[in-house]
C-alpha positions, 0 to 999 in steps of 0.5 A, a space after each residue: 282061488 288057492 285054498 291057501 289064500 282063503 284063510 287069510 282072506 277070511 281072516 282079514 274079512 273078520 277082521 275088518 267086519 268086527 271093527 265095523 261092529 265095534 266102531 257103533 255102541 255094542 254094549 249098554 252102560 248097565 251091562 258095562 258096569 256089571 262087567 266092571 263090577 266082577 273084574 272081567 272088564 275095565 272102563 276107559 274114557 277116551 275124552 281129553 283131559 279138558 273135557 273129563 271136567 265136567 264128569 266122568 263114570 266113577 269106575 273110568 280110567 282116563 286115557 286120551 285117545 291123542 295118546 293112544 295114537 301117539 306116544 302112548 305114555 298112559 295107554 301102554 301100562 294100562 294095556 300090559 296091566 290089563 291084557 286078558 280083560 275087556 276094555 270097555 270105551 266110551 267118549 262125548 259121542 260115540 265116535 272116538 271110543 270106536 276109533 281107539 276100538 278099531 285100534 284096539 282090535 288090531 293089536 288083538 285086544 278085546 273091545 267094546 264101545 259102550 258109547 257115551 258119557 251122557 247115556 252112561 249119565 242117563 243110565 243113572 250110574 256113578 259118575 265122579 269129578 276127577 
């Protein structure tokens, strides 16, 4: 094989297997709140708005993962403010924040899906009505 072709192989490899990774919950809502505390990151829940009714983390902005992948009236704003800072993710189950982090990767954004609302919940951190 051509040394040429190693070093995008490798790349597209690294690519693929950190989606692997951010597709699961890589961080505890603790360490999450922390990191939004001092500035170096953002939380965004990646529910629908029907579900942000029954509670949300106090520190999240409400970004549908529908808008994400499609006009990205919300997200794009979001994403020029907030370029150079980690955007933490969470969701009902784990599974959506992990797509809009795979999505996210792609674009070169710096993600971490930190799960659930509920384990957020459980954690004993601010929550908020919106």
């Amino acid at each position: 094989m051509s040394p040429l072709l190693i070093i995008p192989i490798l790349g597209a490899v690294f690519i693929i297997a950190r989606m692997f990774f951010k597709s699961r919950p890589t961080m505890s809502p603790k360490e999450a709140s922390a990191a939004v505390e001092i500035g170096t990151a953002v939380l965004v829940d990646v529910r629908e708005p029907a579900e942000w009714n029954t509670g949300v983390a106090r520190a999240a902005v409400l970004l549908p993962l529908s808008d994400l992948r499609g006009q990205r009236e919300r997200w794009t704003p979001f994403l020029n403010k907030n370029r150079g800072k980690r955007i933490l993710l969470y969701c009902q189950s784990g599974t959506r924040s992990g797509i809009a982090a795979s999505i996210l990767i792609t674009e070169g954004f710096d993600t971490d899906n930190i799960g659930t609302f509920s384990s957020w919940q459980e954690s004993g951190l601010p929550v908020r009505t919106p």
